[in-house]
GUPAVEX-795027 format. One record per residue (C-alpha): residue number from 1; x, y, z. Coordinates in pm, whole numbers, plus 50000, padded with zeros to 5 digits. Example, Ala and Ser with C-alpha at 12.3 -4.5 7.8 and 13.67 -1.06 7.14 Angstrom:
+-----+-------+-------+-------+
! seq !    px !    py !    pz !
+-----+-------+-------+-------+
!   1 ! 51230 ! 49550 ! 50780 !
!   2 ! 51367 ! 49894 ! 50714 !
+-----+-------+-------+-------+
//
This chain:
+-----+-------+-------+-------+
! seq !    px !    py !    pz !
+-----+-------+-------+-------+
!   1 ! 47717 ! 51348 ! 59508 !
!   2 ! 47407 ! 51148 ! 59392 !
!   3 ! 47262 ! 51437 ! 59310 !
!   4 ! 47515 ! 51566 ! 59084 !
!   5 ! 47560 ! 51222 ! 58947 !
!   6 ! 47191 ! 51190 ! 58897 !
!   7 ! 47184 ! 51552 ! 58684 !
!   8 ! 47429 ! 51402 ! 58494 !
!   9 ! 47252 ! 51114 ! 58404 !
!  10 ! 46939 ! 51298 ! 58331 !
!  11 ! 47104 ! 51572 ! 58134 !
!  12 ! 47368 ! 51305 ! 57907 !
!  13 ! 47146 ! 51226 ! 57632 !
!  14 ! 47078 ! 51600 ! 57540 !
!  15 ! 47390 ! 51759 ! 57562 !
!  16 ! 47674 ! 51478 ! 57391 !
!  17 ! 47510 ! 51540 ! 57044 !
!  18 ! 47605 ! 51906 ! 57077 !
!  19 ! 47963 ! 51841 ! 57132 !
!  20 ! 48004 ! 51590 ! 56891 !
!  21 ! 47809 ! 51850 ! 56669 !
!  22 ! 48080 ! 52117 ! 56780 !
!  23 ! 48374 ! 51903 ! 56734 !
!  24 ! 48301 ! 51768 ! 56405 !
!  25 ! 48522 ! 51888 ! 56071 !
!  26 ! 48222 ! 52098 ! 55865 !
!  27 ! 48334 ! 51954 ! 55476 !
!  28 ! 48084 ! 52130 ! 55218 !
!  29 ! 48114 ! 52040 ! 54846 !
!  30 ! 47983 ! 52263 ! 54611 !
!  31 ! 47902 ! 52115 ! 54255 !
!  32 ! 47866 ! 52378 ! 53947 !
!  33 ! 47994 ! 52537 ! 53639 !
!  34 ! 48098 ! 52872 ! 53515 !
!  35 ! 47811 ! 53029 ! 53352 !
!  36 ! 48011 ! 53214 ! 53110 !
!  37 ! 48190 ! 52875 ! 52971 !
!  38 ! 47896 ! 52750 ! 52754 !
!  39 ! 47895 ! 53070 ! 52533 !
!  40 ! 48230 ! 53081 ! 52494 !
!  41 ! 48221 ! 52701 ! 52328 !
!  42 ! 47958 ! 52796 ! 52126 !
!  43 ! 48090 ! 53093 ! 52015 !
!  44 ! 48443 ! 52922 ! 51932 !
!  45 ! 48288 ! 52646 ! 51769 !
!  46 ! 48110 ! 52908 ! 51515 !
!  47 ! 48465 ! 53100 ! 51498 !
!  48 ! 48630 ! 52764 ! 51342 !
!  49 ! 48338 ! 52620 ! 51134 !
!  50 ! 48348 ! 53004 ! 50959 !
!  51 ! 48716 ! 53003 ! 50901 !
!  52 ! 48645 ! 52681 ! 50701 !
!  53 ! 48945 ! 52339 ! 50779 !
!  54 ! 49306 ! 52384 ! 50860 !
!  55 ! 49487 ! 52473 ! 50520 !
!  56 ! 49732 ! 52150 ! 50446 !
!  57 ! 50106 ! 52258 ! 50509 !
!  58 ! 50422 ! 52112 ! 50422 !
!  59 ! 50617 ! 51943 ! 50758 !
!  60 ! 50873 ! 52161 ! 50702 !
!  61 ! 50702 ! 52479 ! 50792 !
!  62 ! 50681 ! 52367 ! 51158 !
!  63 ! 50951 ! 52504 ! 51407 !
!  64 ! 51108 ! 52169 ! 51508 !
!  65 ! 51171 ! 52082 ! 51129 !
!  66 ! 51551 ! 51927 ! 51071 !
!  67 ! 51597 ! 51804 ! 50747 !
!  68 ! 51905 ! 51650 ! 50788 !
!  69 ! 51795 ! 51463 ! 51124 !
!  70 ! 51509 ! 51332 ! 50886 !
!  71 ! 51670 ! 51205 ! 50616 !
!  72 ! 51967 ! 51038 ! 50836 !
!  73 ! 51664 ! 50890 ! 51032 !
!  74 ! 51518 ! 50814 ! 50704 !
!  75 ! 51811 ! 50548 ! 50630 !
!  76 ! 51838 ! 50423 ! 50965 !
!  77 ! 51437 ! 50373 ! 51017 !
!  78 ! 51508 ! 50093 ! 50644 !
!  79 ! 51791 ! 49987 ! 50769 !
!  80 ! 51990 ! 50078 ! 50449 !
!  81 ! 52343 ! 50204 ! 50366 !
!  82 ! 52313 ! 50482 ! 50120 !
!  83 ! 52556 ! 50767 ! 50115 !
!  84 ! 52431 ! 51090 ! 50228 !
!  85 ! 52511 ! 51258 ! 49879 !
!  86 ! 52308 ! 50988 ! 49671 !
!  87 ! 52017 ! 50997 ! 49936 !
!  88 ! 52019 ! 51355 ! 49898 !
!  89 ! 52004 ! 51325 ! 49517 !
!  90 ! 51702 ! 51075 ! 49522 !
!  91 ! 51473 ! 51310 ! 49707 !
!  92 ! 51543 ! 51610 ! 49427 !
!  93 ! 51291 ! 51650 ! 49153 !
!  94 ! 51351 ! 51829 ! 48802 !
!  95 ! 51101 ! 52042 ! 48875 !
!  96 ! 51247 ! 52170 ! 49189 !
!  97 ! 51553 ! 52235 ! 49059 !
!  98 ! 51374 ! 52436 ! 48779 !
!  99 ! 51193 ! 52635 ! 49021 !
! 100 ! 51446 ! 52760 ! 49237 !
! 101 ! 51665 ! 52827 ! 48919 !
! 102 ! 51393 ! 53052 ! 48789 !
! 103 ! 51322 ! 53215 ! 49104 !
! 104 ! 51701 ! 53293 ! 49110 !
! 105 ! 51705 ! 53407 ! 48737 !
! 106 ! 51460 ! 53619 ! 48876 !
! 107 ! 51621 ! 53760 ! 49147 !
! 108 ! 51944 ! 53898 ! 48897 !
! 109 ! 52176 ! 53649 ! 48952 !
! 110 ! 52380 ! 53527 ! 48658 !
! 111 ! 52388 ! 53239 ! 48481 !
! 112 ! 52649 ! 52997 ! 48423 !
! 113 ! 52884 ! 53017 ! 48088 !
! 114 ! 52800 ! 52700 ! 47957 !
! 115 ! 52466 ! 52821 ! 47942 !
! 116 ! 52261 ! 52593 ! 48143 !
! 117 ! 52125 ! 52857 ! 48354 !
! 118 ! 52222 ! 52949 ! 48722 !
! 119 ! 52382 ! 52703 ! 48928 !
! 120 ! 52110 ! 52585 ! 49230 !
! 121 ! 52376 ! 52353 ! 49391 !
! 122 ! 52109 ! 52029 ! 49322 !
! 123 ! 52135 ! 51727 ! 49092 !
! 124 ! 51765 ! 51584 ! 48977 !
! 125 ! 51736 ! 51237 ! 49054 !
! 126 ! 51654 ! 51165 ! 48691 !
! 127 ! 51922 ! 50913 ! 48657 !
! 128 ! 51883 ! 50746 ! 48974 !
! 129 ! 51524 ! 50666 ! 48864 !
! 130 ! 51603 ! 50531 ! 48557 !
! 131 ! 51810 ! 50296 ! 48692 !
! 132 ! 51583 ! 50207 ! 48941 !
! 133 ! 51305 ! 50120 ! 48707 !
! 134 ! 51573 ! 49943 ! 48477 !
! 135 ! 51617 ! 49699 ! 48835 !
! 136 ! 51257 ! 49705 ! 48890 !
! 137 ! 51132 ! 49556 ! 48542 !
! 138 ! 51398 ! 49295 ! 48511 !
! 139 ! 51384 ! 49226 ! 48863 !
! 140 ! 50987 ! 49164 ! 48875 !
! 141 ! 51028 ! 48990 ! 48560 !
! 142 ! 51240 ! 48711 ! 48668 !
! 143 ! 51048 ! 48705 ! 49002 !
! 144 ! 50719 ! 48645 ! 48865 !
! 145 ! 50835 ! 48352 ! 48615 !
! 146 ! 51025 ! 48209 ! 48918 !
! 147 ! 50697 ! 48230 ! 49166 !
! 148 ! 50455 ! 48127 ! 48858 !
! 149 ! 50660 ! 47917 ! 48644 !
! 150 ! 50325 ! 47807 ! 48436 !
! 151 ! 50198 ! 48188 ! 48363 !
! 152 ! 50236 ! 48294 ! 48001 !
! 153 ! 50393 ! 48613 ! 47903 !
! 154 ! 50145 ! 48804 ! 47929 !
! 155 ! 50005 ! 48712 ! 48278 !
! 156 ! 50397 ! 48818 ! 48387 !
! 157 ! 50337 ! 49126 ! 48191 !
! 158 ! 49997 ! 49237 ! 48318 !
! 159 ! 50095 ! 49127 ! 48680 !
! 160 ! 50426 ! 49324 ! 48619 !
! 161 ! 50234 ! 49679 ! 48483 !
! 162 ! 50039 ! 49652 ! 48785 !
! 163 ! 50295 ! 49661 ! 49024 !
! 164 ! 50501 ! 49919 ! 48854 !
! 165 ! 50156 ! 50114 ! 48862 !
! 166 ! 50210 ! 50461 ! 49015 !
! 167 ! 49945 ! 50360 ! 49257 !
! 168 ! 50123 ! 50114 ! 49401 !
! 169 ! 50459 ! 50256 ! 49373 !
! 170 ! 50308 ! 50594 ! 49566 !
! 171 ! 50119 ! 50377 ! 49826 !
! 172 ! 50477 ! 50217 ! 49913 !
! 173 ! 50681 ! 50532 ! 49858 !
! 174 ! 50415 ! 50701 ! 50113 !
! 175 ! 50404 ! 50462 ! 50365 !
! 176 ! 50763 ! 50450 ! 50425 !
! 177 ! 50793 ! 50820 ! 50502 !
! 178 ! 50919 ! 50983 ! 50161 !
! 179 ! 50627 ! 51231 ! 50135 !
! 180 ! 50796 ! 51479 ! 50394 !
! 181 ! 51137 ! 51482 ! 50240 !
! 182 ! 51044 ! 51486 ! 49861 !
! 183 ! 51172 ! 51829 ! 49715 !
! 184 ! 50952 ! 51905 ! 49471 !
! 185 ! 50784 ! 52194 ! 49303 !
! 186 ! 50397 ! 52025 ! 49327 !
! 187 ! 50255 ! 51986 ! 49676 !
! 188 ! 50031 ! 51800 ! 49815 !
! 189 ! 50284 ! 51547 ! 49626 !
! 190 ! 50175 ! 51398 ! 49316 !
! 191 ! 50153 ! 51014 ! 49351 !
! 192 ! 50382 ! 50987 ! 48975 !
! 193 ! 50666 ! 51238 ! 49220 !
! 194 ! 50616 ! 50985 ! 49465 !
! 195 ! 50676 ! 50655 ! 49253 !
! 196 ! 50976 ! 50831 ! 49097 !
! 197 ! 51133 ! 50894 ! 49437 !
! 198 ! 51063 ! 50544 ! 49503 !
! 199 ! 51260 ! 50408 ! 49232 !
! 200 ! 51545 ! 50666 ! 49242 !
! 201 ! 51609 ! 50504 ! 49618 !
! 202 ! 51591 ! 50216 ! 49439 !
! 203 ! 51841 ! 50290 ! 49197 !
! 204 ! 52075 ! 50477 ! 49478 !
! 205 ! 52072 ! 50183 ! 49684 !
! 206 ! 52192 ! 49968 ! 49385 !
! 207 ! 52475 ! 50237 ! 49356 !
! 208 ! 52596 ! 50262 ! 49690 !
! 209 ! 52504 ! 49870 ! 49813 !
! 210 ! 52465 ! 49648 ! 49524 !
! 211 ! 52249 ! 49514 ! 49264 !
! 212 ! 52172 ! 49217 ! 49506 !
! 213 ! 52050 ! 49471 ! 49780 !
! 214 ! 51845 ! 49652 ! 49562 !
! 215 ! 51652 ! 49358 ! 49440 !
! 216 ! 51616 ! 49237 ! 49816 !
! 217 ! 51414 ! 49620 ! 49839 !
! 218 ! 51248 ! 49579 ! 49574 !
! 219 ! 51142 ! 49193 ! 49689 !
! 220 ! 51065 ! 49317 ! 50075 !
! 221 ! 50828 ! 49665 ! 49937 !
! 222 ! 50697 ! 49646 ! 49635 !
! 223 ! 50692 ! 49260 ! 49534 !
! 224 ! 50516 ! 49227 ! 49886 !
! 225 ! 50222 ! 49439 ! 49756 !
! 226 ! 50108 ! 49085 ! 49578 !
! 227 ! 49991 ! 48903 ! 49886 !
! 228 ! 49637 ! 48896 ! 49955 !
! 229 ! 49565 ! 48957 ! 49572 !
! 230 ! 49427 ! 48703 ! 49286 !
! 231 ! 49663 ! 48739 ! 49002 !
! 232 ! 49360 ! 48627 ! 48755 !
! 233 ! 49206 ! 48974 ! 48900 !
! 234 ! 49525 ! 49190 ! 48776 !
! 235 ! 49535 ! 48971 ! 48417 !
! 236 ! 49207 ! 49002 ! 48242 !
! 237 ! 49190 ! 48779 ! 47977 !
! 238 ! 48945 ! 48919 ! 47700 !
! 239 ! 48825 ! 48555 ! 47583 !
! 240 ! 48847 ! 48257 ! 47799 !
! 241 ! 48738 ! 48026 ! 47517 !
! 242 ! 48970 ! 48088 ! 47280 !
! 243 ! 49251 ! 48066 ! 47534 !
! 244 ! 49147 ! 47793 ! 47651 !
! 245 ! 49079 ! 47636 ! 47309 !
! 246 ! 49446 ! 47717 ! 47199 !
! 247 ! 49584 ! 47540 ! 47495 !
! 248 ! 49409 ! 47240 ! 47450 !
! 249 ! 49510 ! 47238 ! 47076 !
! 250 ! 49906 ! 47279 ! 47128 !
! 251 ! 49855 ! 46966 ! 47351 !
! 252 ! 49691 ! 46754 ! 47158 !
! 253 ! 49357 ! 46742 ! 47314 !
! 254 ! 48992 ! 46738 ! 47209 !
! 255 ! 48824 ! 47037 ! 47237 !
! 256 ! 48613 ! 47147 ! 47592 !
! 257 ! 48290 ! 47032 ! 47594 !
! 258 ! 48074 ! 47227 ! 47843 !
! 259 ! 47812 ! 46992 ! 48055 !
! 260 ! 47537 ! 47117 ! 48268 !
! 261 ! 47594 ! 46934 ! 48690 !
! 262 ! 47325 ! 47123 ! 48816 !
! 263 ! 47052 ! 47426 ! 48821 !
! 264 ! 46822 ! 47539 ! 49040 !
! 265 ! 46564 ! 47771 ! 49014 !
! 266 ! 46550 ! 47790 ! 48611 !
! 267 ! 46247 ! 48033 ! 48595 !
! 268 ! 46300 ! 48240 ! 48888 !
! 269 ! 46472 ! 48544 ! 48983 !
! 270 ! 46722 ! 48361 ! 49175 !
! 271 ! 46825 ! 48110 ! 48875 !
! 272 ! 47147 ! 47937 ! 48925 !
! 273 ! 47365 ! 47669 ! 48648 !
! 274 ! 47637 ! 47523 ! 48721 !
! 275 ! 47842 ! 47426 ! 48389 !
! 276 ! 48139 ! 47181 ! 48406 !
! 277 ! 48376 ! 47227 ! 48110 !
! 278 ! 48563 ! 46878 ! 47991 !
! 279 ! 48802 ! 46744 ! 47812 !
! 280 ! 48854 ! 46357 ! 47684 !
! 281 ! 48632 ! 46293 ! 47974 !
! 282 ! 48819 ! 46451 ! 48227 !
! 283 ! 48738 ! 46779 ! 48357 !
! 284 ! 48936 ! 47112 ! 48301 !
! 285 ! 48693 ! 47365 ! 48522 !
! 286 ! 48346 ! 47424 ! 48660 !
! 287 ! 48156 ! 47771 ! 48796 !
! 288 ! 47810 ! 47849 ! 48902 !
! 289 ! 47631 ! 48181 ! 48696 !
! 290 ! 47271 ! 48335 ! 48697 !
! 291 ! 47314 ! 48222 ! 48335 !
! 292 ! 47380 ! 47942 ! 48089 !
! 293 ! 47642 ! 48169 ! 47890 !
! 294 ! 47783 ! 48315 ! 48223 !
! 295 ! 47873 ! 47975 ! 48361 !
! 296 ! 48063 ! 47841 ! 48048 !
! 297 ! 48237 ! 48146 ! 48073 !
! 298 ! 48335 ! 48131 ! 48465 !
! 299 ! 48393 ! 47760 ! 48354 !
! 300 ! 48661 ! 47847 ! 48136 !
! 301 ! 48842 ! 48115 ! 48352 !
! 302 ! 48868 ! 47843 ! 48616 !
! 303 ! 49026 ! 47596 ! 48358 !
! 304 ! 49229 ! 47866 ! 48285 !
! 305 ! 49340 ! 47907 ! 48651 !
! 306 ! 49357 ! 47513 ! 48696 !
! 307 ! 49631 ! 47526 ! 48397 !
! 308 ! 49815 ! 47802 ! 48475 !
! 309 ! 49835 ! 47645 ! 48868 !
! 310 ! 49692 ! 47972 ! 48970 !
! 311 ! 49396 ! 47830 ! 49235 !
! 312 ! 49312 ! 47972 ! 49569 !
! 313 ! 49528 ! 47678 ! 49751 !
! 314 ! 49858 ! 47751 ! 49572 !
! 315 ! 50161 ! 47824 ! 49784 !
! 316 ! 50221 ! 48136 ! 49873 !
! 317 ! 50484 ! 48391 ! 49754 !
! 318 ! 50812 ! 48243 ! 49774 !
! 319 ! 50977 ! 48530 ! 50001 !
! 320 ! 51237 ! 48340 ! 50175 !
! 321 ! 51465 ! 48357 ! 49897 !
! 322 ! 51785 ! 48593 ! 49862 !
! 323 ! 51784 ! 48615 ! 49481 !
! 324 ! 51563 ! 48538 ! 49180 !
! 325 ! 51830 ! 48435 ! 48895 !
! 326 ! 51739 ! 48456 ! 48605 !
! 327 ! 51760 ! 48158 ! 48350 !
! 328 ! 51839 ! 48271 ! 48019 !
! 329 ! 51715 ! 48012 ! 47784 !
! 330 ! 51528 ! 47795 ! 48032 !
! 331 ! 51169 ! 47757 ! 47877 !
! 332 ! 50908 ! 47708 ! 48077 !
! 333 ! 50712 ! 47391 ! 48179 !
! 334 ! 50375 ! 47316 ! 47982 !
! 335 ! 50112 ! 47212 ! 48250 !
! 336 ! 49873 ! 47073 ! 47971 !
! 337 ! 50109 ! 46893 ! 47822 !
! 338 ! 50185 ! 46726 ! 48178 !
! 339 ! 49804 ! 46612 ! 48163 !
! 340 ! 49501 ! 46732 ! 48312 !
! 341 ! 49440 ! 46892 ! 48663 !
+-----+-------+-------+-------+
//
């Protein structure tokens, strides 16, 4: 038995490495790639830079197209109460309804007896448009002399033309999904089809929901479009001087008298004057310029801002509000008359 034992010993260390050798899971992991997968990219990527980009369709080419899902998600996604016939209606351009009359004038089908051609089934949203840009104008109007009751009449017109701008009537028009339901005869969609969409949903909402609805659309989407801007960027006023000079005069005050605070830099590239503008020794408005005649100018246009309350620190847009009313008769307050700023 010792000798057995003794083997044992002497034979241990070289044979329990085998078994554990033996008994061991072999795992092998074999890292690589297809060799035929490379080509095929490159070859693909050739295909689609020779058949030039993907031509721009209309949505309603795609399988899973419902146009009535869309436009009763259309309503709900507002949160407005139009009627399914005068939602319809505001989506319909004239020229659609033209070009699906002439295709079926083409196609041999006859026309009606009062002579306005063959029946498509469709009523333009002409009307509805009008309206809308009847609510829109007056609307805006009495907004913009409630939120800057010191702007003159033509500040409340320039700001006015730009929001009624088809670029910013198509940038709200797009952004709240009509782009996809318009039925029109142009496409991509013309921004002027999308601003007149805009204001026919306008004008339908006022017909189904009320004037007082309407203008609350008009306040939350396109009034909106205001903040962040500088209204003395949308109202250029050709010459500051004389402006400025005819406001001081209906108030009974000397003329401005422009004073140099400071320069620096007079003979260099990087000249700077600042010119302070005054007024019975008060002053109206001060700017810095690369120039003498560019800082009386920037002078005046911030005098100009000063009396027309239209500085950087103003309040903002008064949103909160239902309704604008408008004040027939009311004129509106003189700030130089008040005194100086």
């Amino acid at each position: 038995m010792e000798l057995v034992a003794r083997c044992l010993m002497r034979t241990a260390p070289k044979v329990l490495p085998l078994l554990r050798v033996q008994t061991a899971t072999r795992v092998s992991q074999v890292c690589g790639y297809k060799r035929s997968l490379p080509p095929i990219l490159k070859q693909m990527k050739a295909r689609r830079k020779k058949a030039g980009p993907e031509p721009l369709r209309h949505r309603s080419v795609l399988l899973e197209w419902n146009y009535d899902a869309e436009i009763y998600a259309f309503a709900r996604r507002l949160g407005e109460s139009w009627s399914d016939s005068t939602l319809r209606t505001a989506f319909v351009q004239e020229s659609y309804v033209e070009r699906e009359r002439k295709q079926r004038e083409e196609l041999g089908m006859q026309a009606e007896a009062d002579g306005t051609g063959v029946d498509v089934g469709l009523t333009p949203n002409t009307e509805l448009s009008a309206a809308g840009l009847n609510i829109c104008e007056q609307f805006i109007t009495d907004y913009l002399t409630h939120a800057f009751p010191k702007l003159p009449a033509d500040g409340v017109e320039a700001v006015k033309r730009y929001l009624l701008s088809n670029a910013i009537l198509s940038h709200v028009s797009k952004n709240i999904g009509t782009s996809d339901l318009i039925l029109c005869a142009d496409f991509p969609v013309e921004e002027k089809t999308l601003a007149n969409v805009l204001l026919a949903l306008i004008g339908g909402l006022s017909k189904d929901c009320g004037l007082e609805r309407a203008q609350l659309f008009v306040r939350d989407f396109v009034v909106t479009q205001l903040v962040g801007k500088d209204v003395c960027e949308l109202w250029d006023v050709s010459d500051p001087h004389e402006r400025l000079a005819a406001l001081l005069e209906d108030s009974g005050r000397p003329p401005a008298e422009p004073r140099l605070l400071w320069e620096s830099g007079r003979n260099t590239l990087e000249a700077s004057f600042c010119v302070g503008l005054y007024s019975d020794k008060q002053m109206l408005g001060y700017s810095v310029g690369e120039t003498l005649s560019i800082a009386q100018e920037m002078a005046a246009r911030d005098a100009l801002r000063r009396f027309f309350a239209l500085t950087v620190d103003r309040n903002v847009l008064p949103l909160s509000e239902n309704k604008v009313e408008s004040r027939p008769g009311e004129t509106k307050q003189n700030f130089v008359a008040e005194g100086t700023p």
